[in-house]
KOLMI-246848 format. One record per atom (N, C-alpha, C, O): residue in three letters; x, y, z. Coordinates in steps of 0.02 Angstrom, whole numbers, plus 50000, padded with zeros to 5 digits. Layout:
<atoms>
ALAXYZ
...
</atoms>
This chain:
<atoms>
UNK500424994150000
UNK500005000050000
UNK500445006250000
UNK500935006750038
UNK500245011449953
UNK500615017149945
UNK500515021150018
UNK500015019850052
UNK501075026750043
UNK500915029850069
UNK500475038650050
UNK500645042750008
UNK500055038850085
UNK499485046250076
UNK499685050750064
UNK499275055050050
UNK500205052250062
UNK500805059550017
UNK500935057849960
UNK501135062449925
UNK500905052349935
UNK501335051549872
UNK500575051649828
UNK500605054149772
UNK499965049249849
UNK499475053249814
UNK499215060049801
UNK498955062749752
UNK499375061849860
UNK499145070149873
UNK499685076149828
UNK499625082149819
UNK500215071249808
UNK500935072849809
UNK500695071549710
UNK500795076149670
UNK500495066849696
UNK500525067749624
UNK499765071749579
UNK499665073649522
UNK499315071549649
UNK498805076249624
UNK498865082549635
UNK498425085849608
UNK499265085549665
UNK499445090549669
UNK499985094449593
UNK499975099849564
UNK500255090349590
UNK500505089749501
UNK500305089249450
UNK500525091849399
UNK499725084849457
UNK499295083749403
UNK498985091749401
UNK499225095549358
UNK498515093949442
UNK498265098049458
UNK498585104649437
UNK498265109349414
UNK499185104649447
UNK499785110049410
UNK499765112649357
UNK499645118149332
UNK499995104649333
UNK499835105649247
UNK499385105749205
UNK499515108049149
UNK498755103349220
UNK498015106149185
UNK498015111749194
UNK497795114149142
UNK498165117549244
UNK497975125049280
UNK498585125749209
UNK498475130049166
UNK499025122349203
UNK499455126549136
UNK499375127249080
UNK499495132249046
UNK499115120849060
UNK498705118248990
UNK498185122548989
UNK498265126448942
UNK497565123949025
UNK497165127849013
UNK497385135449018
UNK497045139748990
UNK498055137349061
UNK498105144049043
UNK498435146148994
UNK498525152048979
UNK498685140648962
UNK499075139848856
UNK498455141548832
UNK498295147148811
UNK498105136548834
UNK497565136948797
UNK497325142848797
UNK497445146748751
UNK497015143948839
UNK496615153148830
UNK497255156648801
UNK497165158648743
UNK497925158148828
UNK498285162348804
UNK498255163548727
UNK497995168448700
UNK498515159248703
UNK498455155348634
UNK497925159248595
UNK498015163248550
UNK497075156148635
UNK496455160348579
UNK496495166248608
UNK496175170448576
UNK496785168748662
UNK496625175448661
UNK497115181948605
UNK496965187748591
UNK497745177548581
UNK498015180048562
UNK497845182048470
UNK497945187248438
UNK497545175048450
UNK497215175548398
UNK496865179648384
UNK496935183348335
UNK496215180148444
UNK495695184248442
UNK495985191548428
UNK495805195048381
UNK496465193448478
UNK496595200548462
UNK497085203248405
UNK497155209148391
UNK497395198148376
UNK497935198848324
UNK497225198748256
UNK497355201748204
UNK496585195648262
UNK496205194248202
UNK496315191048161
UNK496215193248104
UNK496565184748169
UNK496925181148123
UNK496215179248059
UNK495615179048075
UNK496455178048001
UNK495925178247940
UNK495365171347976
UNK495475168148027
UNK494865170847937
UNK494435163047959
UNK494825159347917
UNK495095161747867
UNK494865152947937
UNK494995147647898
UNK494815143847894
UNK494575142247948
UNK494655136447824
UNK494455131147831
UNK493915129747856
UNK493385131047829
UNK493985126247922
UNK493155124147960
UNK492845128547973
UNK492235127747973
UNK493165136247994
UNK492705139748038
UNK492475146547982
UNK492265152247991
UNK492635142747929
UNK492495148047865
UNK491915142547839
UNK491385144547813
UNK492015137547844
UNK491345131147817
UNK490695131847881
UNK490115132847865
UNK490915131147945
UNK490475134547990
UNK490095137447988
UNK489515135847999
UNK490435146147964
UNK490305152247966
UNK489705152747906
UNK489195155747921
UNK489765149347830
UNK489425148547778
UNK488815146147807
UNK488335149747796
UNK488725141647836
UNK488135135347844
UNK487925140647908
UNK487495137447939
UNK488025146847940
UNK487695149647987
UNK487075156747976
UNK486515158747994
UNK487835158647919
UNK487505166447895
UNK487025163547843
UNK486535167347840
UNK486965158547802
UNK486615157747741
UNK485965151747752
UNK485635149847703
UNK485835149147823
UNK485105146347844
UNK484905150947915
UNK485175155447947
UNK484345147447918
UNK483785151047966
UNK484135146048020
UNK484615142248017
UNK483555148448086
UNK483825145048145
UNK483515134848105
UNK483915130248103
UNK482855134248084
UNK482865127248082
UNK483145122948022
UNK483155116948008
UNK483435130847983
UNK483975127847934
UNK484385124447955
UNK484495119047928
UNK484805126648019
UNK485345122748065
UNK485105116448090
UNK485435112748127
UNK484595115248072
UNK484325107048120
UNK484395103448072
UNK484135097848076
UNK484715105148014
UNK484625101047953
UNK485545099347951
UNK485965103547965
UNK485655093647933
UNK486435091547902
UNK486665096447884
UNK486365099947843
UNK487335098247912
UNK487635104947903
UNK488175102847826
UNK488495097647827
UNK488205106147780
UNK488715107547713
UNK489395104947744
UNK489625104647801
UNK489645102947676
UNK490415104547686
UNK490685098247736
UNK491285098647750
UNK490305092647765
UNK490515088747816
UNK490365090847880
UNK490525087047926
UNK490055096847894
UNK489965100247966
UNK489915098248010
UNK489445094448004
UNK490175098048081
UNK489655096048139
UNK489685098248201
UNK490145096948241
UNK489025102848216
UNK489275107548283
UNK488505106048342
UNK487945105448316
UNK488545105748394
UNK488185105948448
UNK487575111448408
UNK487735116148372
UNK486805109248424
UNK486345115448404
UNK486285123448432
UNK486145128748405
UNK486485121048514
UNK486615126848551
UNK486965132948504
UNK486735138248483
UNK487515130248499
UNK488075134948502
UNK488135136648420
UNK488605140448408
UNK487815134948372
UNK487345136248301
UNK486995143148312
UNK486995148748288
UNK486695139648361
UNK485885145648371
UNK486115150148388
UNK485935155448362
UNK486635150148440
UNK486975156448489
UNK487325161048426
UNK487315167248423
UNK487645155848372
UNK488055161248327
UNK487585163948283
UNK487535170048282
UNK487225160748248
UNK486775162548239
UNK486355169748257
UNK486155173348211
UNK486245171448322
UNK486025177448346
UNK486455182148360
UNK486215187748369
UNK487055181548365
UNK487815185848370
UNK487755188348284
UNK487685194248269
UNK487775185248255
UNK487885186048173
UNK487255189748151
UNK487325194148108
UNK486555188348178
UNK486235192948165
UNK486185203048177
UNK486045207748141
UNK486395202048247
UNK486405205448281
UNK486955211448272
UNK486865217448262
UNK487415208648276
UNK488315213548268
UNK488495210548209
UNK489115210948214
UNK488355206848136
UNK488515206348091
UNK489025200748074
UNK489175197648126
UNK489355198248015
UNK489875193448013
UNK490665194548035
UNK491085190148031
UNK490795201148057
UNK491495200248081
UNK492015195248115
UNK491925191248161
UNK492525196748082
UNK492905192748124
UNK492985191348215
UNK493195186148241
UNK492825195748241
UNK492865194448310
UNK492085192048314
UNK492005186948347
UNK491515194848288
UNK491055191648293
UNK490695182548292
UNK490185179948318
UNK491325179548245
UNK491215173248187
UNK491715169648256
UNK491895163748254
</atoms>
């Protein structure tokens, strides 16, 4: 049987390095976001299949191979209506 530090001892590490991975991660899109990097690829195939159907257009097989949660369709969806197709918007 292990001793109770050497667990507390590697979750505490574990724990480290996710808090780092996720603060890459955000760093990373936040940096995109504000640099504006062009759309590309998927989120330009996305972006098509959002601005160009209705909301129950999106309940339908998305173009291009698509495949996104309905939520977060609908949500862009009303962002794109609303403040238009920009890049920080999309």
């Amino acid at each position: 049987m292990r001793p109770a530090f050497i667990t507390a001892r590697c979750w505490r590490a574990w724990r480290f390095w996710l808090i780092v991975a996720i603060t890459a991660g955000m760093a990373w899109r936040l940096t995109d976001y504000f640099l504006r990097f062009p759309v590309w690829d998927d989120e330009a195939s996305l972006g098509l299949n959002i601005v160009h159907r209705g909301y129950m257009g999106l309940m339908r097989p998305l173009s291009n191979a698509q495949v996104c949660p309905i939520g977060f369709l609908w949500i862009s969806k009303f962002f794109i209506q609303h403040f238009g197709t920009d890049v920080w918007v999309l």
